[in-house]
Residue frames as a rotation matrix with the C-alpha (Angstrom) as fourth column:
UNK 1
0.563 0.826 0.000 0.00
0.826 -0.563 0.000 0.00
0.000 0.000 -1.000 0.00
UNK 2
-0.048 -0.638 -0.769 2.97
0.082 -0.769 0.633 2.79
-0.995 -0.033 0.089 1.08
UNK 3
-0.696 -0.572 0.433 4.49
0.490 0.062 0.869 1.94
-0.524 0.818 0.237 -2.64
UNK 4
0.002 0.732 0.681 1.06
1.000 0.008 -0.013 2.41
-0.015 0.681 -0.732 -4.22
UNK 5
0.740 0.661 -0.126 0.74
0.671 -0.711 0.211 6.21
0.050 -0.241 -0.969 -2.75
UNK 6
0.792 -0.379 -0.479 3.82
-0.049 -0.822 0.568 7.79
-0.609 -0.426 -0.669 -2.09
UNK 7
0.830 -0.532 0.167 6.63
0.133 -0.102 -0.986 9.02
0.541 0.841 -0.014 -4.54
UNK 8
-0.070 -0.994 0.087 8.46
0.351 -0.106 -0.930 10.43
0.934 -0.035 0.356 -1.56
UNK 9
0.304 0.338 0.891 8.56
-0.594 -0.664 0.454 12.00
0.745 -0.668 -0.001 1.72
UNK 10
-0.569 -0.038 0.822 8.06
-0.692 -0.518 -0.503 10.86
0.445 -0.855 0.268 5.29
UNK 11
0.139 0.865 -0.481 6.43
-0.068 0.493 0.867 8.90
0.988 -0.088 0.127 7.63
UNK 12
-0.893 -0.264 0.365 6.22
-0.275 -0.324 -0.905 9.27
0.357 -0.909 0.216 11.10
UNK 13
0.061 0.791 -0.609 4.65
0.112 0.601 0.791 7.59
0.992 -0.116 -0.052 13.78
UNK 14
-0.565 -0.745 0.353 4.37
0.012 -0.436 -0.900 8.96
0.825 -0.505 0.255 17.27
UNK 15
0.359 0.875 0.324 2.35
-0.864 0.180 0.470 8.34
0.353 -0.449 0.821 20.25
UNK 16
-0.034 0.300 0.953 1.16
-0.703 0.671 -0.236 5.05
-0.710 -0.678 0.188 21.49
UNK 17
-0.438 -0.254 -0.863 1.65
-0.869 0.365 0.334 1.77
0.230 0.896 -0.380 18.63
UNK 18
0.355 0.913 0.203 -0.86
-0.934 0.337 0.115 -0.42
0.036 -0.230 0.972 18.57
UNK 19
0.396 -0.182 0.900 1.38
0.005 0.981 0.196 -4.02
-0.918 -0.073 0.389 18.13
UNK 20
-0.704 -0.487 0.516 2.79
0.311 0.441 0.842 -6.13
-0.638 0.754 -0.159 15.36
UNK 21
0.525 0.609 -0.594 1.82
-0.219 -0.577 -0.786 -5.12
-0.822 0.543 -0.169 11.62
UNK 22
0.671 -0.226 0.706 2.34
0.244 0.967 0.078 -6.62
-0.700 0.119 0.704 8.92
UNK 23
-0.003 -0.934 -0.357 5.79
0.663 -0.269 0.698 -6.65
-0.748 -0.235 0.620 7.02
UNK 24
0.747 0.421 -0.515 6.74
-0.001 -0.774 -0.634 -3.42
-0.665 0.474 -0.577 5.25
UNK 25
0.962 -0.216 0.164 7.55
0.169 0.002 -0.986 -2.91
0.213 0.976 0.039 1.64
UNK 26
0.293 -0.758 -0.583 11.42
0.252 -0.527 0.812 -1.96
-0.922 -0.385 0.037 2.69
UNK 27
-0.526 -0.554 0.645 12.38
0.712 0.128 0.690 -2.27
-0.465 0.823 0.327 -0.90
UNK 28
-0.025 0.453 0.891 9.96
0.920 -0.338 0.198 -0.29
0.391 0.825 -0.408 -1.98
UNK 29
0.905 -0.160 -0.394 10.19
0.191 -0.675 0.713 2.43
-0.381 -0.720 -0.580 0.99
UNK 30
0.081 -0.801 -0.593 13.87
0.371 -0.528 0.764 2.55
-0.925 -0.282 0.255 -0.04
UNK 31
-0.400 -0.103 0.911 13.28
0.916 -0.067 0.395 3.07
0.020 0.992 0.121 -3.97
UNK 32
0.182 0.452 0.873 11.16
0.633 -0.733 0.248 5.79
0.752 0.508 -0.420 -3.32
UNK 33
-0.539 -0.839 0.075 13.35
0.434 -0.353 -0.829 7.48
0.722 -0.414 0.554 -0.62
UNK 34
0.425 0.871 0.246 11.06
-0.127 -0.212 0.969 7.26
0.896 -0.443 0.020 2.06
UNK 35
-0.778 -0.545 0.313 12.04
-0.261 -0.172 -0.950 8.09
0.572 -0.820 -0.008 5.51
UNK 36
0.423 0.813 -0.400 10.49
0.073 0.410 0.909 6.51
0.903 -0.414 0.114 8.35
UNK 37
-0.686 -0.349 0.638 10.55
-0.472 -0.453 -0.756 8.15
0.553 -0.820 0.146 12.15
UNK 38
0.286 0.896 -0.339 9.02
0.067 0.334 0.940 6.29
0.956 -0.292 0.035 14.98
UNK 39
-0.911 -0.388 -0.139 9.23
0.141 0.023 -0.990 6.74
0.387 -0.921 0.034 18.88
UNK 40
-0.102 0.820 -0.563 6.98
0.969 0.210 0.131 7.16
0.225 -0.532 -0.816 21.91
UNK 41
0.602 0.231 0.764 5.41
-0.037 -0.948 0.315 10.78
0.797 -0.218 -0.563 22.90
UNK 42
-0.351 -0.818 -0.456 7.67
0.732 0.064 -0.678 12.19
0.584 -0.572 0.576 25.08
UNK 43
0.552 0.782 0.288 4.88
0.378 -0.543 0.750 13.10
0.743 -0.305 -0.596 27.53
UNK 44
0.574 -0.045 -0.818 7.17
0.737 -0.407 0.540 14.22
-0.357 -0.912 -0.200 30.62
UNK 45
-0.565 -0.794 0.222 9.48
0.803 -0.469 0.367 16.29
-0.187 0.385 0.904 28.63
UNK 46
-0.692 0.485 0.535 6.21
0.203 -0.580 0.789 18.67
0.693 0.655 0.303 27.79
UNK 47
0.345 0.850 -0.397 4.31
0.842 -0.093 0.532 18.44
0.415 -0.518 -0.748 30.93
UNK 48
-0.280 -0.029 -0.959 5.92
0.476 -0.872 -0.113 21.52
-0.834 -0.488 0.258 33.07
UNK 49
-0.936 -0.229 -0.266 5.48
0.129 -0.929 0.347 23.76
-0.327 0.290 0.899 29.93
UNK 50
-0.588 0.797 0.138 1.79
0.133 -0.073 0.988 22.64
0.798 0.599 -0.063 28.54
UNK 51
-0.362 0.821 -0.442 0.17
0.880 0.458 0.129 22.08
0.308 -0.342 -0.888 31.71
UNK 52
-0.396 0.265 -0.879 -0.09
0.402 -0.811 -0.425 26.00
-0.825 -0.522 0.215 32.90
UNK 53
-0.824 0.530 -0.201 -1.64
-0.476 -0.454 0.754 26.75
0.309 0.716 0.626 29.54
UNK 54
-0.395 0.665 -0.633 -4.27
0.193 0.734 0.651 23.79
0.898 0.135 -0.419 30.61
UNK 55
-0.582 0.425 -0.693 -5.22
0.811 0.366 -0.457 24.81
0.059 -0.828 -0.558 33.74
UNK 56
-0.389 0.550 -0.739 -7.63
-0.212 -0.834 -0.509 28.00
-0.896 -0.042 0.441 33.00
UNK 57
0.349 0.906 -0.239 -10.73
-0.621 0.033 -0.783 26.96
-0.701 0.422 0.574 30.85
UNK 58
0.712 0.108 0.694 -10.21
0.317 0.832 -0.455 25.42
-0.627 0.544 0.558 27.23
UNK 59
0.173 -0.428 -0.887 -7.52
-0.547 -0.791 0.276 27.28
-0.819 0.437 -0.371 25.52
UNK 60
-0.951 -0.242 0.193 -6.91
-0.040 0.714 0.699 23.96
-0.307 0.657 -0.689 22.81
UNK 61
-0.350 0.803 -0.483 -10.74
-0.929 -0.233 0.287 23.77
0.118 0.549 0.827 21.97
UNK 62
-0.705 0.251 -0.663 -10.76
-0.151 0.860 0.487 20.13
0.693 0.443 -0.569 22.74
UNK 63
-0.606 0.716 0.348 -13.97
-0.252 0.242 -0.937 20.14
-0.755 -0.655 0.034 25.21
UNK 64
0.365 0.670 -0.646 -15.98
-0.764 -0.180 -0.619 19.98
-0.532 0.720 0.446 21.43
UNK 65
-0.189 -0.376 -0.907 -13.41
-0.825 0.562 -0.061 17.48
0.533 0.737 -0.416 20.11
UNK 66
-0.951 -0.299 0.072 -13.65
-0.294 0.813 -0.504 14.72
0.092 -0.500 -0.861 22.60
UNK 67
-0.395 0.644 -0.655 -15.97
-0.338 0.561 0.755 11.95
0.854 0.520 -0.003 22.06
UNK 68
0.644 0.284 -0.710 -16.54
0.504 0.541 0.673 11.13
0.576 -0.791 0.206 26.15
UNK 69
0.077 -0.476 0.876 -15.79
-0.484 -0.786 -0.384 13.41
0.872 -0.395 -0.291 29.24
UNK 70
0.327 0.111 -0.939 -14.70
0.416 0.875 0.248 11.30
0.849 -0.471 0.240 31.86
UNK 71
0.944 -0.093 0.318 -13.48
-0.331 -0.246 0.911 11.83
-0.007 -0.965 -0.262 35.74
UNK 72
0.470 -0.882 -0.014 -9.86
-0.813 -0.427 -0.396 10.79
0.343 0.197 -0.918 36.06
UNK 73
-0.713 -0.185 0.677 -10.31
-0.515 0.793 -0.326 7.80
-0.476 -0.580 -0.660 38.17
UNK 74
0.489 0.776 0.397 -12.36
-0.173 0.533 -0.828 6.47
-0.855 0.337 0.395 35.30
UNK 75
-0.035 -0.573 -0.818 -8.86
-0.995 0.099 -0.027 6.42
0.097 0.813 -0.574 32.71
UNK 76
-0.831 -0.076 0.551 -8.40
-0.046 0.997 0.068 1.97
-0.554 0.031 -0.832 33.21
UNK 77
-0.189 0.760 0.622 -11.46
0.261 0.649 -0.714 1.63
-0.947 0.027 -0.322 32.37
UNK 78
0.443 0.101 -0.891 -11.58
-0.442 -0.840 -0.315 4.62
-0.780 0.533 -0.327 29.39
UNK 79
-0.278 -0.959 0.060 -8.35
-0.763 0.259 0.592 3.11
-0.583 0.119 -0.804 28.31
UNK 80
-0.403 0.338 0.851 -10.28
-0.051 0.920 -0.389 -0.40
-0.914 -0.200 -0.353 27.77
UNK 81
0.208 0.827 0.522 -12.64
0.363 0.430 -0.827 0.70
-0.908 0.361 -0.210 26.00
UNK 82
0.517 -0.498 -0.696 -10.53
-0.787 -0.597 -0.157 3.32
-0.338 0.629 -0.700 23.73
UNK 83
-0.701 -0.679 0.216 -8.37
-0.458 0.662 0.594 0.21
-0.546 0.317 -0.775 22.98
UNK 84
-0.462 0.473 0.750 -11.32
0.406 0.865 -0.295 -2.15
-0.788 0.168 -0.592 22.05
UNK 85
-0.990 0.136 -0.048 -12.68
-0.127 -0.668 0.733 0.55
0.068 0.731 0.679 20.29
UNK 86
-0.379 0.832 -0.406 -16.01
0.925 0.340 -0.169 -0.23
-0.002 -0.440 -0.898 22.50
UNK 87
0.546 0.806 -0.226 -18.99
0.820 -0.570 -0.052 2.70
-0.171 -0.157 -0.973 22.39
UNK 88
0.828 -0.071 0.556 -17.86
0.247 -0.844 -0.475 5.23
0.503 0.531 -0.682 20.33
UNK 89
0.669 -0.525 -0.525 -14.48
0.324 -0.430 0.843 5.77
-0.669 -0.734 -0.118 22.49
UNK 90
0.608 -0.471 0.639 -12.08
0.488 -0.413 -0.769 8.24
0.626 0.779 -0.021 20.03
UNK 91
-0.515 -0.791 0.331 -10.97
0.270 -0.515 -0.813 10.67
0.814 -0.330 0.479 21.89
UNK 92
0.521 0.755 -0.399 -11.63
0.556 0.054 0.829 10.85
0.648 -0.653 -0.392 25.45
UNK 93
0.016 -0.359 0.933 -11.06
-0.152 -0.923 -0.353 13.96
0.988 -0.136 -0.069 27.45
UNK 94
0.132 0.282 -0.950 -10.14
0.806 0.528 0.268 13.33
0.577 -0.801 -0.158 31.31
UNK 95
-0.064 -0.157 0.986 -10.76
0.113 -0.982 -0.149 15.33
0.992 0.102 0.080 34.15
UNK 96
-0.432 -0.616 -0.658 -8.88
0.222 0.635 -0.740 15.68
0.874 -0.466 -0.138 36.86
């Protein structure tokens, strides 16, 4: 699929990786000088500087984007279902 779409560029994958996937075109990734970047979010490196922007109302907009407002001591369970991909969990906005 990559081969089918891209001439060049990029790919990048960042966050949280869902598991094994099956194997990728390398030969074709390297014919078409594709670059591939992957790691985990480097959530503590960003908390001291993001969270005082977060702590006075909505300044990101995402009270409108998130699919399920939850309490904080409801994330295990959130989690679950956001994984299973149970009742509409997408994006799920906790609060502490």
């Amino acid at each position: 699929m990559v081969g089918a779409f891209l001439e060049e560029g990029d790919i990048s994958l960042s966050g949280v990786y869902g598991g094994m996937a099956d194997p990728l075109p390398m030969m074709t990734l390297f014919d078409k000088q594709i670059q591939l970047r992957m790691g985990q979010a480097n959530v503590k490196r960003w908390v001291p500087e993001i969270m005082p922007l977060l702590m006075n109302g909505d300044p990101l907009g995402v009270d409108g984007f998130a699919s399920h407002h939850l309490p904080l001591d409801a994330a295990p369970e959130a989690y679950e279902k956001f994984q299973k991909k149970e009742d509409g969990f997408v994006k799920v906005l906790l609060q502490p």
